[in-house]
Structure formats: structure tokens, C-alpha cells
C-alpha positions in Angstrom: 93.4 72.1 107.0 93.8 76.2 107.2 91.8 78.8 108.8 90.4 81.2 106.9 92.7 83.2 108.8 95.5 81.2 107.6 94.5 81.2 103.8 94.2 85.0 103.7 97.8 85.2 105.3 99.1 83.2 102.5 97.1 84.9 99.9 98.7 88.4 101.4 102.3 86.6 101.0 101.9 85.4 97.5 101.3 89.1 96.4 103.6 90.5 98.7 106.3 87.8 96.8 104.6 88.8 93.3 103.4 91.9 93.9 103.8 93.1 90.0 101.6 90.3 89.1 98.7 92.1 90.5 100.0 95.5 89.6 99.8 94.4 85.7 96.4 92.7 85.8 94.2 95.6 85.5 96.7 96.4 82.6 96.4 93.1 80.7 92.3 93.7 81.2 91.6 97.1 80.7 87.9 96.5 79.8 87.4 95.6 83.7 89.2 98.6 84.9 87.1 100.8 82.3 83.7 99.1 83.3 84.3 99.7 86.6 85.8 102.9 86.7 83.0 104.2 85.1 80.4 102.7 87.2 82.4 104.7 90.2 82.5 108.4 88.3 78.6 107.4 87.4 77.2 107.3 90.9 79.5 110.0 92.5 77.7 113.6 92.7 78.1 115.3 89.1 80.8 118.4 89.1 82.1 117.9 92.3 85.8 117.4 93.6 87.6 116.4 96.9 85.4 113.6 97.4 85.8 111.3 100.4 86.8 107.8 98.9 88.0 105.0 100.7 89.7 102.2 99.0 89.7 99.4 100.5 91.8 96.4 99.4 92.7 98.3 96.4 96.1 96.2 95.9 98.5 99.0 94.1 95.6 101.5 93.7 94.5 101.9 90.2 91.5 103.3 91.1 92.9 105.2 94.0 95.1 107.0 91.4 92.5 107.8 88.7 90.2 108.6 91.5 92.7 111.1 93.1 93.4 112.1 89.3 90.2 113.4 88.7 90.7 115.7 92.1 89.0 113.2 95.0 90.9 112.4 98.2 90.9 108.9 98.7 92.5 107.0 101.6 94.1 103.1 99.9 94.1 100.3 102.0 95.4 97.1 101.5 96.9 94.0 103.3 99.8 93.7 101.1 102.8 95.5 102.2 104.6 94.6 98.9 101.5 96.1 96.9 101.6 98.7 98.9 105.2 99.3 98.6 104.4 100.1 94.4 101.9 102.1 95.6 103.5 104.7 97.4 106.7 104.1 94.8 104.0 105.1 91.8 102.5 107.9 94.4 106.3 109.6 95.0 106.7 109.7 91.2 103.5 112.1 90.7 102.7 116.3 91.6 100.7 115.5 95.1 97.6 116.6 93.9 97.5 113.0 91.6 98.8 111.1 94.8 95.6 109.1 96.9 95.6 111.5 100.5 96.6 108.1 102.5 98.3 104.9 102.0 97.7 102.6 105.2 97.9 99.3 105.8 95.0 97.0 106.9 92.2 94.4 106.6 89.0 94.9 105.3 87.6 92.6 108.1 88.8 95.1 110.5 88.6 98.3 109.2 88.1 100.1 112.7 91.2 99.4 113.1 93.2 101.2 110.8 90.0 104.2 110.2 89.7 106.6 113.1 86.0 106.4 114.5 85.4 109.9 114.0 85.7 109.0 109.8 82.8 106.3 109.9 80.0 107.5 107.9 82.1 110.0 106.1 83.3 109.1 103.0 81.1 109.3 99.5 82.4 106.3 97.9 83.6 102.8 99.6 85.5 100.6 97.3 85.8 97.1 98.1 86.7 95.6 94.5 89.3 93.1 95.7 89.1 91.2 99.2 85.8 89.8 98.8 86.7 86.8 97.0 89.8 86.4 99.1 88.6 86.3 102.3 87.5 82.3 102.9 84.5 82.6 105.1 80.9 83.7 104.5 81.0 85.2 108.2 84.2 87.0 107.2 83.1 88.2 104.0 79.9 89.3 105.4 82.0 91.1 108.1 83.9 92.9 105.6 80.5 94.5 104.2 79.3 95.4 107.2 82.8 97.3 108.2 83.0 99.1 104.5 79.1 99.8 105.0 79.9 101.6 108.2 82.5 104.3 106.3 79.7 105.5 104.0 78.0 108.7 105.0 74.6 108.6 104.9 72.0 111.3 103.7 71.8 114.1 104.3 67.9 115.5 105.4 67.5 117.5 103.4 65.3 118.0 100.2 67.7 118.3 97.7 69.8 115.2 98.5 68.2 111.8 97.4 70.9 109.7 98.4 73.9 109.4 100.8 77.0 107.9 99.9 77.9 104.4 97.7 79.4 101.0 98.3 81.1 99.5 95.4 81.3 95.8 96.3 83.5 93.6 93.9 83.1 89.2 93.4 84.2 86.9 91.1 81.8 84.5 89.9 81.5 80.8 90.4 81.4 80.8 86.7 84.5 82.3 85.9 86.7 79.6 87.1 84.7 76.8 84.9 85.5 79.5 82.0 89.0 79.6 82.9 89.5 75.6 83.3 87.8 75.1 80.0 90.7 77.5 78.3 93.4 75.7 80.3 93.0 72.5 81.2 89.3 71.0 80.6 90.0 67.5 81.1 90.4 68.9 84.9 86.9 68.8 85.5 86.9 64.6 84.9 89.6 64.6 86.5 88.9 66.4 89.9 85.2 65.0 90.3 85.3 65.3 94.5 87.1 69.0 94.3 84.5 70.6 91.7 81.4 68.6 93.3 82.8 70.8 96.8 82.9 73.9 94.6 79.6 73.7 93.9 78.9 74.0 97.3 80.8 76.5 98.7 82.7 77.6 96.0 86.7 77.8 97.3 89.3 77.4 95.4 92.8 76.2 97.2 95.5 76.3 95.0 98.6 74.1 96.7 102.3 74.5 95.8 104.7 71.6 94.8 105.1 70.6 97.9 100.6 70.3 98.7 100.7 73.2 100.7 98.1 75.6 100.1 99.8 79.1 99.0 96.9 81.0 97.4 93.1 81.0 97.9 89.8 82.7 96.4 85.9 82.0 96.5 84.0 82.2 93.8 80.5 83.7 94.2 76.7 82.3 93.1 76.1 85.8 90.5 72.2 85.2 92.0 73.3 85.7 95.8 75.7 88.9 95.5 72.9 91.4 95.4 70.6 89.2 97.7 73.8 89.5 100.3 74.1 93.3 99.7 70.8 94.0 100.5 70.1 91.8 103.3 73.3 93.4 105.2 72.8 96.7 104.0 69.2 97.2 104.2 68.7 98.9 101.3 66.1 97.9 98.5 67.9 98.6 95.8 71.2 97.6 93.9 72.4 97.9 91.0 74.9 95.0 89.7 77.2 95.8 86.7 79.5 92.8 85.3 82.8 94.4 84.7 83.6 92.5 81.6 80.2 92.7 80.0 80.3 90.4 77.3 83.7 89.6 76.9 84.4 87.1 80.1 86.6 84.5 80.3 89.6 85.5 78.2 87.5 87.2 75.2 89.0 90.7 76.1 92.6 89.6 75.0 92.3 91.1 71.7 90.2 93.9 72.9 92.4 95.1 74.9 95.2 95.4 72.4 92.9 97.9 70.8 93.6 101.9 71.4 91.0 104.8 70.3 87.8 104.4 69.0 87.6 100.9 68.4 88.6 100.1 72.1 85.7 102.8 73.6 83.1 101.2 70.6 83.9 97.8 72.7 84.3 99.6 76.6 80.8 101.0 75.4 79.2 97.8 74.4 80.3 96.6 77.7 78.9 98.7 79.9 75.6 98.4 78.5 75.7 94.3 78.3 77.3 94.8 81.8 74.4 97.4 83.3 71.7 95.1 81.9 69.1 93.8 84.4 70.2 90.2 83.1 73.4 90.8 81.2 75.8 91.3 84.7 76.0 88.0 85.1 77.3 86.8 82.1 81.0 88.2 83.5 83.6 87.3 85.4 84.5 90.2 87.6 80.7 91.4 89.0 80.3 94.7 91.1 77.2 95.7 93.3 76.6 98.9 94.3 74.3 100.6 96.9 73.7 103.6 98.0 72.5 105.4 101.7 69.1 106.0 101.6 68.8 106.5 105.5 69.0 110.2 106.5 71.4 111.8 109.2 69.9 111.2 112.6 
């Protein structure tokens, strides 16, 4: 059986072999991207540019680009070479003031090793929107956190600052594959009885190539523990969770999506308010948490 080393090394080759798969899914679901980009701008400080951001795991940056866009420096990092290589491609094609500040290579397990020390507790915004639900173990995935955690400056102590910077932490739920095998192929549930019943545990999903190899590999996360997770490593009290597709999970968005001008905000709107609900965020697919420093600068 792989490592969980092993399975994200695999994972990192399938996208470096199909790396404009990933660089088109954001397109195809442009409800997620919208949810989420505006639960970014919505927690950074109002009327301010060149932001510290720090993408990490951000695949061929879509946020990283509407990020720097808006006048932010952001650092991208991903595992990928080959999403990175469409990265810098897309940066070269742009005025450098649209182009992310950085484009490095790295893993968000081991962020120290690609960030300078002196840039821990520095940065605004952390973005961690992709590896979570690719990395295979809970100690790994935990680790992750803790080393995206560590990049976000805290508060300042002062009166007129009531919060340091924000982690943006990204999962897919444990739901969202049941929703997607029921639009595919829902005779596999029968079918696969021993696989789903060890889903239901731990929530991996292996898929194998022809030959029963395992080439590609994601977790899918309980909704209920993502902010219980994000609190008990960060020690903060509060988090806010925000479900990225609101109400339109597992595949609804498709004709959504085709939509341009005011009927595709009237349905981003409705989104982000069934997403932001207190109960609603879990009804989607793609589910961010988000946290903020509270601690002051010692």
C-alpha cells in the first residue's frame, strides 16, 4: 500500500501530466471561484493595496492573479511544476503589476522550506484552498495548518486594529463524492460495499489506473470537523465557514455557469448568502474556513 508520501507524489504527477485539467476547473465552476474570491476581498483590510498574500497550493494561481490584479503582492506556491509552468506562462503574458510578486515551488507540509524565516508572521492573507484534501494523512494535513498558520501576522497592539491577519483554509466534503457517484455511476455504491464502508471512516479516496495502481488521491472531509480542526490548531474561538458553491453543489452550477451579467451575479449572490449561513455551508462541495489573529504582537 502507499505512503501518504507516496500518494501525494502521484497526485503532483497526474497534474504535472494534465496540468490544463486543473487550470480549466475554476473556469468550468465559476460560482466556486466567485464565492471564494469574495470571501478573500471581504476579510482583507478595506481600501488598502500591496497586501502580503501567500498562496499556497494555489495550482496555476487564479487567485494569485485576481489577487495581484487588484494591486496585492502575493507569493504562489505549489507542488506541481507543470501547474506552475502555466503560471509563470500566464504571468509573462501580463504588465508586472498583474503578475503574483513570486512563483516558487514547494509543499504546504513544509512551508519553511521554501519561506524565509524572517517572512513568518508577515503576510495578511494565507490561502490554502487546494492541498488539504490531497494530502492523505490527518497528521499531515494538520501539519499543513499549523505551517500556513505560522505565515500569518498577527495583531498589531494597538487600539485601532481588532484583528491580525487571515487563514483561508479550503476541504472537500465527504458529501460531495456520494453527490458525484450518484450523477455518474450510482449502482457504485452496491457495488463497492467494503470501499465506501472505509470511506466512512476516514474518508480517502484512491483512484487506480488500468493497470490497479493508484495514480490520484484526495480525502474527503466530515463538514462538522473542519471548523472544530481550525480552532483546535489555531486557537482561536472563532471561524467563520463559507461553502463555496452555496446551494448549487454537486453539478447544479453547470447551467449557472453558462450565465454572463446579471443573471450570473443574481445566482453568485444567492450563493454567498446560502454559503455564509450558520447552517447553509455545509450543503456544498468545496467548504472554506477562515480565521483570523486575534493574539497581539509580543
Amino acid at each position: 500500500m502507499a505512503t501518504p508520501q507516496e500518494l501525494h507524489a502521484l497526485t503532483s504527477q497526474q497534474y504535472n501530466e494534465h496540468p490544463e485539467v486543473e487550470d480549466d476547473r475554476l473556469r468550468q465552476h465559476r460560482i466556486e471561484f466567485e464565492v471564494t474570491l469574495r470571501t478573500i476581498l471581504g476579510r482583507l483590510p478595506p481600501g488598502r493595496t500591496g497586501l502580503k498574500i501567500l498562496d499556497v497550493g494555489g495550482g496555476t494561481g487564479p487567485y494569485s492573479f485576481a489577487l495581484a490584479a487588484r494591486g496585492h503582492s502575493v507569493t504562489l506556491v505549489d507542488l506541481s511544476p507543470g501547474l506552475l509552468t502555466l503560471a509563470r506562462e500566464r504571468a509573462a503574458s501580463l504588465p508586472p503589476a498583474s503578475q503574483p510578486a513570486r512563483i516558487l515551488q514547494g509543499d504546504a507540509t513544509a512551508l519553511s522550506s521554501v519561506i524565509p524565516a524572517a517572512e513568518r508572521g508577515t503576510y495578511d492573507a494565507v490561502l490554502l484552498l487546494g492541498p488539504l484534501y490531497h494530502i492523505m494523512s490527518p497528521e499531515l494535513r494538520e501539519q499543513a495548518i499549523r505551517e500556513a498558520w505560522a505565515m500569518v501576522r498577527p495583531r498589531a497592539d494597538d487600539d485601532r486594529e481588532e484583528r491580525g491577519g487571515t487563514l483561508f483554509c479550503a476541504w472537500v466534503s465527504r458529501w460531495a463524492h456520494y453527490r458525484d457517484v450518484a450523477t455518474r455511476d450510482p449502482g457504485r455504491l452496491a457495488r463497492k460495499k467494503d470501499f465506501y464502508a472505509k470511506h466512512a471512516r476516514d474518508g480517502d479516496y484512491i483512484r487506480l489506473d488500468e493497470n490497479g495502481d493508484p495514480c490520484h488521491a484526495m480525502n474527503h472531509e466530515m463538514p462538522a470537523n473542519m471548523p472544530l480542526m481550525l480552532k483546535r490548531i489555531t486557537g482561536e474561538e472563532h471561524v467563520k465557514m463559507v461553502g463555496a458553491e452555496g446551494l448549487l453543489a454537486g453539478g447544479l452550477d453547470k447551467l449557472v455557469n453558462e450565465l454572463q451579467g446579471e443573471e450570473f451575479e443574481a445566482w453568485v449572490e444567492k450563493c454567498v448568502e446560502v454559503g455564509s449561513d450558520e447552517h447553509g455551508w455545509m450543503l456544498s462541495d468545496h467548504i472554506v474556513g477562515v480565521v483570523s489573529k486575534t493574539a497581539p504582537i509580543l
